[in-house]
N, C-alpha and C positions, 0 to 999 in steps of 0.2 A: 603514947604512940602504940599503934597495932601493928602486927604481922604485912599486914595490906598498904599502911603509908610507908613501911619501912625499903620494903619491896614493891617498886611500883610495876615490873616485870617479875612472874612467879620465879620464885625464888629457887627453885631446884635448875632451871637455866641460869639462873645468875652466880650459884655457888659450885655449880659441874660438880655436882652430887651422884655416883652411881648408883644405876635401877638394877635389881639384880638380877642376873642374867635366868636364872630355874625362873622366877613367880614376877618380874617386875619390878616388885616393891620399891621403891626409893630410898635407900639407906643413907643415914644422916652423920654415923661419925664411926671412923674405922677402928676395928680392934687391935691391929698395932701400925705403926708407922716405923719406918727404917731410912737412915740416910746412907746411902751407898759412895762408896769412892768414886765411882766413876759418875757421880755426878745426878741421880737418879733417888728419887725418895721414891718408896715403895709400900703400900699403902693395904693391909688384910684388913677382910670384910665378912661379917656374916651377918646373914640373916635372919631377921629374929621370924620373919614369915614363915619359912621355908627351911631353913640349916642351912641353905648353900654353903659352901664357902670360897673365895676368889679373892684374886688379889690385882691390883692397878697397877701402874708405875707411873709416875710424872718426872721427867726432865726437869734440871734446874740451869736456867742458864747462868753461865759467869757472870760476874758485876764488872759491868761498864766503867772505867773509870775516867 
């Protein structure tokens, strides 16, 4: 299997990958990751292009029960 049947839609839509905000680039895996009490993982990024460096945050919702 290749990159192209694995991903039949480019892959950086399908994994909400950020492009860095200084150069573009599309960075593939963050330099730290944090779970927050309030509910929020928080995700640091640099770029190997450019240095940038920034950080994300994603919500996590509660589990359904």
């Amino acid at each position: 299997m290749n990159i192209q049947t694995a991903c039949p839609v480019p892959c950086e839509t399908q994994l909400n990958r950020p492009n860095c905000p200084q150069c573009g680039s599309l960075l593939l895996i963050a330099e730290r990751s944090a779970f927050n009490p309030d509910g929020h993982i928080r995700h640091s990024w640099l770029c190997d292009a450019c240095g940038e460096e920034f950080t994300t945050s994603i919500r996590v919702l509660p589990r359904q029960a």
